[in-house]
KOLFITOR-156401 format. One record per residue (C-alpha): x, y, z; residue in one letter; residue number from 0. Coordinates in pm, whole numbers, plus 50000, padded with zeros to 5 digits. Example, Ala and Ser with C-alpha at 12.3 -4.5 7.8 and 13.67 -1.06 7.14 Angstrom:
2
@xx=51230 | yy=49550 | zz=50780 | aa=A | i=0;
@xx=51367 | yy=49894 | zz=50714 | aa=S | i=1;
//
This chain:
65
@xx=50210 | yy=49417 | zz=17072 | aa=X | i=0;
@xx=50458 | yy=49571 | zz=16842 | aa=X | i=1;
@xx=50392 | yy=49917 | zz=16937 | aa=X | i=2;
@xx=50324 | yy=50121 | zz=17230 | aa=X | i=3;
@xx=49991 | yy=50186 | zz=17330 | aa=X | i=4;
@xx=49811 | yy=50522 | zz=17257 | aa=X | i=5;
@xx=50016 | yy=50637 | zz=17050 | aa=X | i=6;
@xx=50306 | yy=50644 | zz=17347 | aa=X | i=7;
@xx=50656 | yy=50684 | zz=17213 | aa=X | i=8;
@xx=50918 | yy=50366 | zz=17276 | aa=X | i=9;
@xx=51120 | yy=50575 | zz=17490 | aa=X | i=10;
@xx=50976 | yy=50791 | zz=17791 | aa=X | i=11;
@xx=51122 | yy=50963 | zz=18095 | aa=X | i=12;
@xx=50914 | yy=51011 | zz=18381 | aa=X | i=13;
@xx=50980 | yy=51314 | zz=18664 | aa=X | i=14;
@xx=50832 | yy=51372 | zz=18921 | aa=X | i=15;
@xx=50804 | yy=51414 | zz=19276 | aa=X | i=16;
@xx=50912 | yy=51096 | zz=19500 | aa=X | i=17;
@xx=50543 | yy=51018 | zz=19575 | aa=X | i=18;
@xx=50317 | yy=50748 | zz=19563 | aa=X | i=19;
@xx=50162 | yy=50923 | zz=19229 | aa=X | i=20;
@xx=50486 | yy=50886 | zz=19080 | aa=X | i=21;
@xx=50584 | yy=50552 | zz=19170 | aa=X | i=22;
@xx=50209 | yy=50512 | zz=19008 | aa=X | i=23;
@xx=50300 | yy=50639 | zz=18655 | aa=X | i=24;
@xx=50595 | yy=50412 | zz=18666 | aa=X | i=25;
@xx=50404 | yy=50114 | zz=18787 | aa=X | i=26;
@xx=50133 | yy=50177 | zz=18495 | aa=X | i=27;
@xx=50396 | yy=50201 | zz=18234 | aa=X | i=28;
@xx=50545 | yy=49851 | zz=18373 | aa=X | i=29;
@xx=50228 | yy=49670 | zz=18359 | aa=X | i=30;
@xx=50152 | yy=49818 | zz=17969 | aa=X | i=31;
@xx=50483 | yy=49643 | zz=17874 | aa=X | i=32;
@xx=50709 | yy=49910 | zz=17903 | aa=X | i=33;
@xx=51077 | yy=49786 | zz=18087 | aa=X | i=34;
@xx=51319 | yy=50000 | zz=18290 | aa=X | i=35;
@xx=51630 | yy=50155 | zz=18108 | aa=X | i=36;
@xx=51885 | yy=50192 | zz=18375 | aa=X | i=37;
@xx=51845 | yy=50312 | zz=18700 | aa=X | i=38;
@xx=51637 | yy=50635 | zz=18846 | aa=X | i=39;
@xx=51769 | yy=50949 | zz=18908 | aa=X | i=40;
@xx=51718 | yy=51137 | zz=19197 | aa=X | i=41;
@xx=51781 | yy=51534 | zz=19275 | aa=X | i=42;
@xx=51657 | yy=51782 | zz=19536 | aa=X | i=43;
@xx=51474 | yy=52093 | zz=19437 | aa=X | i=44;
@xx=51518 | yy=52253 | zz=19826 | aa=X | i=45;
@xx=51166 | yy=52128 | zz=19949 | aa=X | i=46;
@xx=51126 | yy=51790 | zz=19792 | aa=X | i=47;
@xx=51267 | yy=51474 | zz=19629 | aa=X | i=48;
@xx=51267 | yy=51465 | zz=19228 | aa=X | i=49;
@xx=51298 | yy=51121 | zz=19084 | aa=X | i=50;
@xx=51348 | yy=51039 | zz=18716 | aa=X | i=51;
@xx=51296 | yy=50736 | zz=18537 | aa=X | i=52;
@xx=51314 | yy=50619 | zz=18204 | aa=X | i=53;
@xx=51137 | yy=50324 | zz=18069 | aa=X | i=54;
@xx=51157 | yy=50177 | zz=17743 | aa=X | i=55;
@xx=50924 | yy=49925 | zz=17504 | aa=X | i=56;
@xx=51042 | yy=49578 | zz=17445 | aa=X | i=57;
@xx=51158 | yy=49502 | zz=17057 | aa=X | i=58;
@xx=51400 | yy=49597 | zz=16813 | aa=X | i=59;
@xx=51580 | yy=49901 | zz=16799 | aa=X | i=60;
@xx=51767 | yy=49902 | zz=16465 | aa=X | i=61;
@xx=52064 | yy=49789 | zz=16390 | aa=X | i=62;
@xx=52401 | yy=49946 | zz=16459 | aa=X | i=63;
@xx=52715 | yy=49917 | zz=16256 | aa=X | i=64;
//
């Protein structure tokens, strides 16, 4: 597949709460072909853990000069 599905675009963040629905989201994007890009980040909000991750779709990019 050349394209993300639905629609998607080839570069998403995900936020949300450190929580089994999260780590869902991220888990679904993995197995539709998405890949990580980097590392999450993580913040407090005073009551909870925020996590953010981006993914990004396999392919070219462009080129760069």
């Amino acid at each position: 597949m050349s394209a993300p599905p639905d629609g998607l675009p080839v570069y998403r963040v995900l936020t949300g709460p450190d929580d089994s629905a999260f780590c869902r989201r991220v888990s679904e994007a993995l197995a539709a072909g998405y890949e990580l890009h980097g590392g999450p980040a993580v913040t407090f909000d005073g009551e909870r853990v925020i996590v953010a991750q981006a993914v990004l779709w396999p392919g070219p990019r462009g080129k760069r000069e």
